[in-house]
C-alpha positions in Angstrom: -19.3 -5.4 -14.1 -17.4 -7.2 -17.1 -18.5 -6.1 -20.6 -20.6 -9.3 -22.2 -18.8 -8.1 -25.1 -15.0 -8.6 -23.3 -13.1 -11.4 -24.6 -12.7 -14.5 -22.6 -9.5 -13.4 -21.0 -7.9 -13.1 -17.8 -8.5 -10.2 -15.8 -5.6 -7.9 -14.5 -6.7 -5.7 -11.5 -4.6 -2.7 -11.0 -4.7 -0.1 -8.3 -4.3 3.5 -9.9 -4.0 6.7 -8.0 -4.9 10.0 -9.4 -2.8 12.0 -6.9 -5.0 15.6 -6.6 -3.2 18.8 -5.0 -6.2 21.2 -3.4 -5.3 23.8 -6.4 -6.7 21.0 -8.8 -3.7 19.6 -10.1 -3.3 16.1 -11.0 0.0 13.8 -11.8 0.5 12.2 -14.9 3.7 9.7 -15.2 5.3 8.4 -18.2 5.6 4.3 -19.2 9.0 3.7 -19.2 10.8 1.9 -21.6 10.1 -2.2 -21.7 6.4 -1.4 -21.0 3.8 -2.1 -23.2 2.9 1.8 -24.6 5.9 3.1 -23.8 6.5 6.5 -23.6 2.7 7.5 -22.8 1.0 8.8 -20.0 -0.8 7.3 -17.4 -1.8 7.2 -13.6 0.5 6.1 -11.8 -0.1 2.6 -9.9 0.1 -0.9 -10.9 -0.9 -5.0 -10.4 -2.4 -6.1 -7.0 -0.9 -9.2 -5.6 -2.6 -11.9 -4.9 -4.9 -11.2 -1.5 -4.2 -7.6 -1.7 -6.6 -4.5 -1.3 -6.8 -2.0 -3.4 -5.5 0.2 -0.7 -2.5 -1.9 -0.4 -1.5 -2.5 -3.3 -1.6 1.5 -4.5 0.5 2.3 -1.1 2.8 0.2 -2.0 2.9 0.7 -6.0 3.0 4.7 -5.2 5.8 3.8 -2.9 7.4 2.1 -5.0 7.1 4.6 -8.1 7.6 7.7 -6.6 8.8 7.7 -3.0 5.5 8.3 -1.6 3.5 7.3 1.5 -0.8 7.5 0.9 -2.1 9.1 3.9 -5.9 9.3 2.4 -7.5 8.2 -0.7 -10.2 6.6 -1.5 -11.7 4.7 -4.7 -13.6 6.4 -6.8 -14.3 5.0 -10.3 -13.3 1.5 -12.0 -13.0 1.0 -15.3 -12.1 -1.9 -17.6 -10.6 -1.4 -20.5 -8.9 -3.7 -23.1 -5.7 -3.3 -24.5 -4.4 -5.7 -27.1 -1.5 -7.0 -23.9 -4.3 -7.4 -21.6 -7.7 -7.0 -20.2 -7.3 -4.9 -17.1 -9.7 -3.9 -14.3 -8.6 -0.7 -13.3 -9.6 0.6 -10.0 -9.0 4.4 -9.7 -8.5 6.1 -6.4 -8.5 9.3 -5.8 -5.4 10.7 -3.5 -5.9 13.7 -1.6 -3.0 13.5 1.3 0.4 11.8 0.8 4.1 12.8 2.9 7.2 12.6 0.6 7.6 14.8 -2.3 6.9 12.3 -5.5 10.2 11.6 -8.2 10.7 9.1 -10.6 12.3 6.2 -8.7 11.7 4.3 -11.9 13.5 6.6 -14.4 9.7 7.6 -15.5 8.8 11.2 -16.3 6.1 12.8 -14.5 4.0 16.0 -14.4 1.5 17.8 -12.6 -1.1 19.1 -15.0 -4.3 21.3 -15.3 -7.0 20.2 -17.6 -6.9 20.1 -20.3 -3.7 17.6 -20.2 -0.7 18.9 -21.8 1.0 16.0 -22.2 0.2 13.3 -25.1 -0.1 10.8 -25.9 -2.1 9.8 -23.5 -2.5 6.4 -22.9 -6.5 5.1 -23.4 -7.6 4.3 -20.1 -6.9 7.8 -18.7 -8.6 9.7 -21.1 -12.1 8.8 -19.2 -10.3 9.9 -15.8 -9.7 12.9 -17.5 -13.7 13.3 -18.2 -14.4 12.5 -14.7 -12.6 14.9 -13.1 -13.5 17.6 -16.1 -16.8 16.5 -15.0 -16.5 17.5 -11.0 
């Protein structure tokens, strides 16, 4: 539900995937340079195309990102959030099963962390994630 409070902007939807390993793990990944808040961490994942699911378009972003194929995930929370580039709806997925072993097909950084994160700075919009899983 948008926030009454949200400026009248476009939305952005985004597809994110918090990538779990059965020890509890999660991956973090860098913003490249060129991005808005480069150099902080984030979810990986990104836009969805116009008549794409959010299934879709995170297969394909992870794909993309890191080399991966999504064999099960499934969304969990969504979150919008708004960030002085844009006003995003972010739907977060949780991914439990993948094939491919992930690496920076970008150039980005990435790590698999243990809460508390390790990394900073962090970039807004995870820092709820971060709660939720803290919270499971």
């Amino acid at each position: 539900m948008k926030d009454p409070a949200a400026p009248a902007r476009a939305v952005t939807e985004v597809a994110v995937g918090v990538l779990v390993q059965p020890d509890g793990r999660y991956l973090l990944a860098q913003r490249p340079d060129g991005k808005p808040y480069a150099g902080y961490w984030e979810f990986p994942g990104g836009k969805l195309e116009k008549g794409e699911s959010v299934e879709a378009a995170l297969a394909r972003e992870l794909h993309e990102e890191l080399g991966i194929y999504v064999k099960a995930c499934h969304l969990w929370h969504t979150l919008e959030h708004d960030y002085p580039h844009a006003y995003v709806r972010l739907y977060f997925c949780k991914v439990t099963e993948w094939s491919g072993e992930p690496h920076g097909r970008e150039g980005q950084a990435f790590v698999w962390q243990s809460l508390p994160a390790s990394v900073e700075p962090l970039l807004p919009a995870t820092i709820p994630v971060l709660e939720w899983l803290a919270a499971e």
